[in-house]
N, C-alpha and C positions, 0 to 999 in steps of 0.2 A: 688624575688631576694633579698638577703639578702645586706646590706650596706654593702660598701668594706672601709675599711681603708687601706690610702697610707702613708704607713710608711717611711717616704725622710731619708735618711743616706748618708754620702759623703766615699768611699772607698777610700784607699791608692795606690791600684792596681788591674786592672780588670780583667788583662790577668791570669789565672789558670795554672799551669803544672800540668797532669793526671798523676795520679801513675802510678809507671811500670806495676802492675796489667790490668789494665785500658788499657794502651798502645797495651800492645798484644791484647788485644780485641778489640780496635777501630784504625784506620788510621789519627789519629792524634795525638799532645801532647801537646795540650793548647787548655782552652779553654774559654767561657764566658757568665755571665749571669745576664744581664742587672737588670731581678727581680729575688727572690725569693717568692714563694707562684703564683699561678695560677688561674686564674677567671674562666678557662674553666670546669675546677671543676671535670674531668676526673674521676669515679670512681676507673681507675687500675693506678694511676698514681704511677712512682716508686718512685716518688719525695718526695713522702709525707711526712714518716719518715725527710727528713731534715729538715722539719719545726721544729722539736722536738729539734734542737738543738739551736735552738733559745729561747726557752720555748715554744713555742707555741703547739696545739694540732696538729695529721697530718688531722684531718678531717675538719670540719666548719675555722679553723682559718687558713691553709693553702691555703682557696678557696677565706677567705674575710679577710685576711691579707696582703699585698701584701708590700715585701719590695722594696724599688723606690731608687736605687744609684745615684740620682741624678748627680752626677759627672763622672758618666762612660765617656764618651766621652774623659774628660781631664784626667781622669784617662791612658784611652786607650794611647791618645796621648805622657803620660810618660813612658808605657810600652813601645811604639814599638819604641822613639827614643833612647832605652839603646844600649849603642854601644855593647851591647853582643845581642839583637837580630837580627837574622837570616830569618825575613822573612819568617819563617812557617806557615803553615795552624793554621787558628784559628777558633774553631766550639762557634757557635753563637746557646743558644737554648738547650744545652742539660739536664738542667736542670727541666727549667719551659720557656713557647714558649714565645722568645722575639717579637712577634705582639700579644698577650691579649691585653685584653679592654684597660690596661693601657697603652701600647704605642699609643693609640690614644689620650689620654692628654698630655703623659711624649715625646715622639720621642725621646728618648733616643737610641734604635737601630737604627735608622735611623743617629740619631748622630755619631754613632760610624762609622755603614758604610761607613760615609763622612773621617772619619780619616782612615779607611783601605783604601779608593781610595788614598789618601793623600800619605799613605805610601806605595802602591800598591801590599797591602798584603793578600794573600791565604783567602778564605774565604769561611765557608759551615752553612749554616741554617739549621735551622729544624722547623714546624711551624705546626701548626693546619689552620692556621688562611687568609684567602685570603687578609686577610689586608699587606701584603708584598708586593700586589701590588703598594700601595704608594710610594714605593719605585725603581719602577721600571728602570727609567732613572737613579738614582743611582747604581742599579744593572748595567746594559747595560756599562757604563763607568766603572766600576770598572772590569767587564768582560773583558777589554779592556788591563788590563794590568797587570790583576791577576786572576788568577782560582778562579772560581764561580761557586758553587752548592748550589740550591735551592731543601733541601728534604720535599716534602710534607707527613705527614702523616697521611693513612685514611685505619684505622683497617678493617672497610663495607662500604657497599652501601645500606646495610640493613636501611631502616629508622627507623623502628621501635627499631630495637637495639642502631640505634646510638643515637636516643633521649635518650633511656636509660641509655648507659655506658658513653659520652658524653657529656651532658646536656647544657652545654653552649658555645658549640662550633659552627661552621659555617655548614653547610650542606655539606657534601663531595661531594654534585657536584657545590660547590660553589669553593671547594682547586680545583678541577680537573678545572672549567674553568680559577683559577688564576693561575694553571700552565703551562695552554695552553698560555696566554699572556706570561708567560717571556720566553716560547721557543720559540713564534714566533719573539723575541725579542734577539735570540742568546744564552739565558742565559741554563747554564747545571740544568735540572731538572729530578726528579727522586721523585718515590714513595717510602716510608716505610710503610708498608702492616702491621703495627703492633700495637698492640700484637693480635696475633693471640689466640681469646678465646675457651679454649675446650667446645666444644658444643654450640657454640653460633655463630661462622664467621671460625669456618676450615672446613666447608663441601667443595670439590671441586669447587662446582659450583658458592657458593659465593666468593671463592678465585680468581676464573677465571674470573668474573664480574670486580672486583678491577684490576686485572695484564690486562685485553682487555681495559678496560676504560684510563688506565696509559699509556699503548702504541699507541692507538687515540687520546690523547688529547696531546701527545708529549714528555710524561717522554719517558729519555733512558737508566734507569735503574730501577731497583726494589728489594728491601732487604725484608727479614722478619723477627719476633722474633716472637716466642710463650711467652704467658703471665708469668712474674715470680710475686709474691709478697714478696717482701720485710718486715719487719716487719715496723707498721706504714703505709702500704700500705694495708696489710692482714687484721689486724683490720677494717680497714675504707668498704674494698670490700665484704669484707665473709656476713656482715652481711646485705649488699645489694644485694648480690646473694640469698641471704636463701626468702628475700623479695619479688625479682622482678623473679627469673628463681628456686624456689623453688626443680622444678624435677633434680635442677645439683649439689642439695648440698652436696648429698654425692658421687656424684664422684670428686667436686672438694676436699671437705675431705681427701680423697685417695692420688689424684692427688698432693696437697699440703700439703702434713706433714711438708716440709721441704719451701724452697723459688720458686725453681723450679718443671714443671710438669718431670714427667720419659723421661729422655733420648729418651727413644722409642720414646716418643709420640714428643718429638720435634723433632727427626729425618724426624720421618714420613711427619712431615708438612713443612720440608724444602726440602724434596724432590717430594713433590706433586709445592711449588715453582719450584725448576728445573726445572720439567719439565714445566711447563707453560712458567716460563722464556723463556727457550727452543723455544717454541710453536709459541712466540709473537716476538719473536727476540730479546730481552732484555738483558743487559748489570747486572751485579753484583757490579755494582760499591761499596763500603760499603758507607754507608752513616752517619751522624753525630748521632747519637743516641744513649740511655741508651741500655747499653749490661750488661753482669755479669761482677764485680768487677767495674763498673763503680761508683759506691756510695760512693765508696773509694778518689772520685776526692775533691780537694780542691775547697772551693769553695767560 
């Protein structure tokens, strides 16, 4: 594991407005991110490219750069007492997963969370990481007197794949057993089954693994996305595909001329969702997550 440097910065304002682009795509319009850069080191991440606007590379220095707002929290707490906010949903995570390695030094999410109970305002996650459990009784409370979604996301169950696109992240049947505490705990949770990789986690039957585990362990919803690559994203993936799954490089070739795979092909794998949805009894809720035109988001 390569050294990680925590780059501390104090921000002016945490809370984000998503472009209108972004808006139609996701069910929210704010949103926030405690870091920038991610330890979990995700091979498809769409993040990547943002490091770039820092100077940084999107590969080695977005996995061990990590930028640390140290002031989010009081940040947070000047945003939501402006007499023009309205108490909207605010997505937590959609950039880079607010529980990384780093909020076990920084609690900085957790910090904020304590100012959204405060304010008793809207609230959706998005995480890799079962370390949200630390947070649970401030979940439970905040549930209490504002909507609360907890999205877990766990592309397989495949082990072997997920050590590989993965690397530093928790076991996905570590997310599924910290999803089961916060619904037995009242809190709304929900799986994102994404990105779905062609030829590597859409066969049926490892989809249905993910969507039967999500409805046993207590998620009551389930979303999906087929993989897109972004530029800064592409770079960092392709040439880890050519490496580790050699037999898919020229259909990913094909597949990605452009940022997204063929309409077809994502149709198809939203409707092989459906039905499983269907199957399991599963809710659609959308859940806080990178969609198209979301890069667009300030951030």
């Amino acid at each position: 594991m390569a050294d990680i440097i925590f780059e501390e910065i104090e921000c002016k304002s945490i809370v984000n407005k998503v472009t209108p682009g972004a808006v139609r795509q996701m069910p929210f319009r704010w949103s926030m991110n405690p870091y920038r850069g991610c330890q979990h080191a995700c091979t498809y991440c769409f993040a990547r490219g943002t490091h770039e606007y820092l100077g940084y590379d999107a590969g080695r220095d977005f996995e061990t750069r990590v930028i640390v707002k140290t002031n989010a929290a009081e940040a947070l707490r000047r945003d939501l007492s402006r007499p023009s906010w309205t108490r909207e949903l605010i997505a937590i995570g959609t950039a880079c997963d607010p529980y990384q390695q780093a909020e076990l030094k920084y609690s900085l999410t957790s910090q904020c969370l304590r100012v959204m109970r405060d304010f008793a305002n809207p609230v959706s996650i998005t995480t890799k990481s079962p370390h949200v459990i630390r947070d649970i009784d401030l979940l439970e409370d905040l549930a209490k007197v504002a909507e609360v979604r907890v999205n877990f996301s766990i592309a397989t169950l495949d082990e072997d794949i997920w050590k590989r696109i993965e690397p530093s992240t928790s076991r996905p049947q570590k997310r599924l057993e910290a999803l089961a505490k916060l619904s037995e705990r009242g809190i709304r949770v929900g799986v994102l089954l994404a990105p779905v990789l062609p030829g590597l986690t859409d066969d049926q039957e490892g989809l249905e693994r993910v969507v039967e585990a999500a409805r046993s362990y207590g998620a009551s919803y389930i979303h999906d996305n087929a993989l897109y690559l972004k530029p800064g994203t592409k770079e960092w993936f392709m040439p880890f595909l050519r490496e580790s799954y050699p037999h898919l490089a020229e259909r990913y070739a094909k597949y990605y001329r452009g940022a997204y795979a063929p309409r077809t092909y994502t149709q198809e794998v939203h409707q092989v969702i459906d039905r499983l949805r269907l199957k399991y009894g599963m809710d659609r809720t959308e859940p806080v997550a990178p969609s198209r035109g979301q890069l667009a988001m300030a951030m």
